[in-house]
PABAZA-120848 format. One record per residue (C-alpha): z, y, x. Coordinates in steps of 0.5 Angstrom, whole numbers, padded with zeros to 4 digits, always signed. Each point is the difference from the previous one (the first is absolute). Example, Ala and Ser with C-alpha at 12.3 -4.5 7.8 and 13.67 -1.06 7.14 Angstrom:
+0016-0009+0025
-0002+0007+0002
This chain:
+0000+0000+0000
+0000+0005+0006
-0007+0003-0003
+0005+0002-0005
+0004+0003+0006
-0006+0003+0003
-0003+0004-0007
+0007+0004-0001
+0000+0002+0008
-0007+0001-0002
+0002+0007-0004
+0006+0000+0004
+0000+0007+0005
+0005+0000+0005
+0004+0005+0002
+0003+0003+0006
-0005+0003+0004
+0001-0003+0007
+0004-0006-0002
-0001-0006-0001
+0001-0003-0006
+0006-0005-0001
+0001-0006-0005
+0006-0002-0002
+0001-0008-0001
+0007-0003-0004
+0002-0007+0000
+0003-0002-0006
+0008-0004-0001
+0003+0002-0007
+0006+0004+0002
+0000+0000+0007
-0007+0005-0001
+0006+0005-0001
-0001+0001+0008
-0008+0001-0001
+0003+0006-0005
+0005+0002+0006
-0006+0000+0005
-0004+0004-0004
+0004+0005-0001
+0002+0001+0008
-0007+0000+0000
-0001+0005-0004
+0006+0004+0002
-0003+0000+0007
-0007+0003-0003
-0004-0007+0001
-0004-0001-0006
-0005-0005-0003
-0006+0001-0001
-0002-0007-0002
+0006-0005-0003
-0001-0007-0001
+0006-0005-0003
+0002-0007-0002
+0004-0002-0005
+0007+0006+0000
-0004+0003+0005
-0006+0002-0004
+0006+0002-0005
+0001+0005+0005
-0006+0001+0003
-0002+0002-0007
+0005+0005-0002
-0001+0004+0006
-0008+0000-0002
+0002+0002-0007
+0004+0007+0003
+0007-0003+0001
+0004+0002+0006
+0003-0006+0003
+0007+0003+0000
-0001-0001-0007
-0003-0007+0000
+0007-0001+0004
+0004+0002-0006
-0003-0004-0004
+0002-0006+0004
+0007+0002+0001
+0001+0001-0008
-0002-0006-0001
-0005+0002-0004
-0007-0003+0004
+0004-0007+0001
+0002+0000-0007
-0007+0001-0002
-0002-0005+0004
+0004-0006-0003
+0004+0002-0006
+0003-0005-0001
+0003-0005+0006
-0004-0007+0001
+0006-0005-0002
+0000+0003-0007
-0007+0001-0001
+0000-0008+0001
+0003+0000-0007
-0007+0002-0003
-0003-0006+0002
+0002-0004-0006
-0004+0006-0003
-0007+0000+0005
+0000-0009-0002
+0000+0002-0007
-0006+0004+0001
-0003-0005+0004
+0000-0005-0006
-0002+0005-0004
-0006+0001+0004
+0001+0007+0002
+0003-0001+0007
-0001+0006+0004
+0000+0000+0008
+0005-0004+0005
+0006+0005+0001
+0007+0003-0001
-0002+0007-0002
-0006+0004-0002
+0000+0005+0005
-0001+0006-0006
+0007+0003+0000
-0002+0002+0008
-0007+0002-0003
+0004+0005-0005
+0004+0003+0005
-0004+0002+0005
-0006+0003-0006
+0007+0005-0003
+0001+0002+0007
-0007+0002+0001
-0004+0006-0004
-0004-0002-0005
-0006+0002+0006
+0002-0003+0004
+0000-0007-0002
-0006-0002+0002
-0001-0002+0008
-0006+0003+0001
+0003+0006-0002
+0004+0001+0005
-0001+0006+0006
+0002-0005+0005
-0004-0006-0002
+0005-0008+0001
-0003-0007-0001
+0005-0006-0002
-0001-0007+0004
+0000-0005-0006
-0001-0008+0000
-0006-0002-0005
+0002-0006-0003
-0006-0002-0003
-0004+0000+0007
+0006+0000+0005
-0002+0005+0003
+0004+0007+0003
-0003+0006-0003
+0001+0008-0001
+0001+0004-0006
-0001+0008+0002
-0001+0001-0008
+0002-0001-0007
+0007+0001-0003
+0005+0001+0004
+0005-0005-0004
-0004-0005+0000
-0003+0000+0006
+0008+0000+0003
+0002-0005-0005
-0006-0004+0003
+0003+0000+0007
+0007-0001-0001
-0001-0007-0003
+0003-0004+0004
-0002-0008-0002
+0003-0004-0004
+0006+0007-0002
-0006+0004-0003
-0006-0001-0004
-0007+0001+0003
-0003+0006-0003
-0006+0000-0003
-0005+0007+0003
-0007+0000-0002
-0003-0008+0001
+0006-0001+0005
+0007-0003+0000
+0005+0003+0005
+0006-0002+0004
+0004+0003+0005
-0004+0003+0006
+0005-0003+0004
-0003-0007-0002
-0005+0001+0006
+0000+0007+0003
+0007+0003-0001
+0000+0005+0006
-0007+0001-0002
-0002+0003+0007
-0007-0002+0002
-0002+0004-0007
+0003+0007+0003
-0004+0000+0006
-0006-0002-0004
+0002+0006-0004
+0001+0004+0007
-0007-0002+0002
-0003+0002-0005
+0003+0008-0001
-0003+0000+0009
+0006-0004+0002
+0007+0002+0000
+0008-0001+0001
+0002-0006-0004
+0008-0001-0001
+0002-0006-0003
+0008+0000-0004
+0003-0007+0001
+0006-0002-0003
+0002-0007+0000
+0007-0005+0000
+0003+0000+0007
-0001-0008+0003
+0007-0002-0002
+0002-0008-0003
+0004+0001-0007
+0005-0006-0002
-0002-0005-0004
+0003+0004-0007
-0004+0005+0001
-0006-0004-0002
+0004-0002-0006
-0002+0007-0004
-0007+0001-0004
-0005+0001+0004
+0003+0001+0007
-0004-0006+0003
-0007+0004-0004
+0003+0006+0004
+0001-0003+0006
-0007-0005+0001
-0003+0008-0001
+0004+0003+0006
-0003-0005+0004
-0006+0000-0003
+0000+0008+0002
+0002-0001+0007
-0005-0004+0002
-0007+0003-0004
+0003+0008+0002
+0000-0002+0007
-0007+0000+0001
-0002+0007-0005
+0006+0003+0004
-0006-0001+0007
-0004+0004-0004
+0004+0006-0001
+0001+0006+0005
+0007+0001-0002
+0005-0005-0003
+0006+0002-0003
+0005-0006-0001
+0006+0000-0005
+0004-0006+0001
+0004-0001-0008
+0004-0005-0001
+0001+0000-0007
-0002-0003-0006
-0007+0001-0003
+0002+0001-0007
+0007+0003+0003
+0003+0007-0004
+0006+0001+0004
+0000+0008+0001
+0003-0001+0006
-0005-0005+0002
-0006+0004-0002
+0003+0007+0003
+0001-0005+0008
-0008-0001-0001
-0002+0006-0002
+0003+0003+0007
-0002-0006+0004
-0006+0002-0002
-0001+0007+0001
+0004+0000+0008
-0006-0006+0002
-0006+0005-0002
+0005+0006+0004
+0000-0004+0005
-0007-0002-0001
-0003+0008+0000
-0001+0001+0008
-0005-0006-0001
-0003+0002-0006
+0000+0007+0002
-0003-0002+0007
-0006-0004-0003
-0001+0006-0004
-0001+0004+0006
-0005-0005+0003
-0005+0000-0006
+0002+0007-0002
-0007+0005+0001
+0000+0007+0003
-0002+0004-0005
-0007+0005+0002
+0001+0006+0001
């Protein structure tokens, strides 16, 4: 789907005359992407823009809201509210399990709908209402942002740089088996992390196609740490768990293709609505992208044209 990408960039002009263009890539990982906000905003606070952002999962969430006109502190605040989470997933898994006596009534029926605990619309709402009514689609947005999503139906990684904003989220964050696949146009999506959850390699194709550029990529994950046998006797702690290191091993290679990368190691919950837990990612993220800036402002520099007098 990159000539989907290629036709957005194809009416995109890129300002700062005399920089280069800069492509922001998030990595997704439920809550822990509360880090991907922080380092957004120390980003922000340090005077470096997107140009181009590009997301899997939570992290086109936030990705997305920054192209929609959000400034990141904002998007911080709505993760330690509770909000964003809340959104996210309503209702906790182990009660959501008491609705499948209900989901088996539908199939005997023969109405049964698509494999999965929720349906993805609570999230869809939310970030429809936190949005203007004009800025709802994303081919709206004056800083243009692609979503990593899985196709089920081909099984392949593909990128989505329009459409509705609710649904397109909703389509990414679709974590197999916890969510339901999300019908758009001819295809059914899961979560872009399925394939492509630092989906790198599309940022810097991006890059390439604005005349090159600084491409960053915001990876959070879970620190390599053992957990105790009880820790998997909770729901969905061992989906969450075959996910962290399904992550560590595919985002590896993307993060190569990055200029700059910065890394926030979280260990919390993906589902996780502790306020404190939350505030602690959002500072681990903001102090790996302030420790990252010299880099990022040093790639910059080499790439940056003298303007002609």
């Amino acid at each position: 789907m990159l000539s989907m990408l290629v036709c957005t960039i194809g009416i995109y002009t890129v300002p700062r005359e005399g920089s280069p263009p800069v492509v922001f890539v998030f990595g997704g990982g439920g809550a822990r992407t509360a880090a991907v906000a922080g380092a957004a905003a120390a980003l922000f606070e340090a005077g470096i823009r997107p140009d181009y952002i590009v997301g899997s999962s939570m992290g086109f969430v936030v990705g997305g809201l920054i192209g929609a006109g959000v400034h990141p502190q904002e998007i911080c605040s709505y993760f330690e509210s509770g909000r964003l989470m809340n959104a996210f997933l309503p209702v906790p898994p182990a009660l959501r399990l008491l609705t499948l006596p209900y989901v088996m009534l539908q199939h005997l029926a023969g109405r049964p709908p698509y494999d999965g605990l929720y349906g993805g619309g609570a999230l869809r709402r939310f970030l429809n209402q936190v949005v203007t009514n004009d800025q709802m689609q994303i081919e709206e947005w004056d800083i243009p942002v692609a979503a990593s999503v899985f196709n089920l139906l081909t099984g392949r990684s593909e990128l989505m740089d329009r459409g509705e904003f609710g649904l397109v989220a909703s389509a990414s964050t679709a974590v197999p088996a916890l969510f339901r696949p999300v019908e758009i146009g001819d295809g059914l999506y899961l979560d872009g992390g399925v394939l492509d959850n630092l989906p790198v390699r599309a940022g810097r194709e991006t890059a390439d196609a604005l005349g090159g550029g600084i491409v960053i990529a915001v990876n959070v994950n879970e620190p390599a740490i053992r957990h105790r046998h009880d820790h998997f006797r909770k729901t969905v702690n061992a989906t969450f768990r075959v996910m962290s290191a399904h992550y560590q091993l595919t985002d590896g290679p993307q993060e190569l293709l990055a200029d700059v990368v910065v890394r926030a190691e979280v260990p919390m919950r993906m589902t996780s609505k502790n306020k404190n837990e939350i505030i602690s990612a959002i500072t681990t993220g903001a102090h790996a992208a302030q420790e990252a800036l010299p880099e990022i402002r040093a790639c910059i520099a080499r790439q940056s044209i003298p303007a002609l007098i």
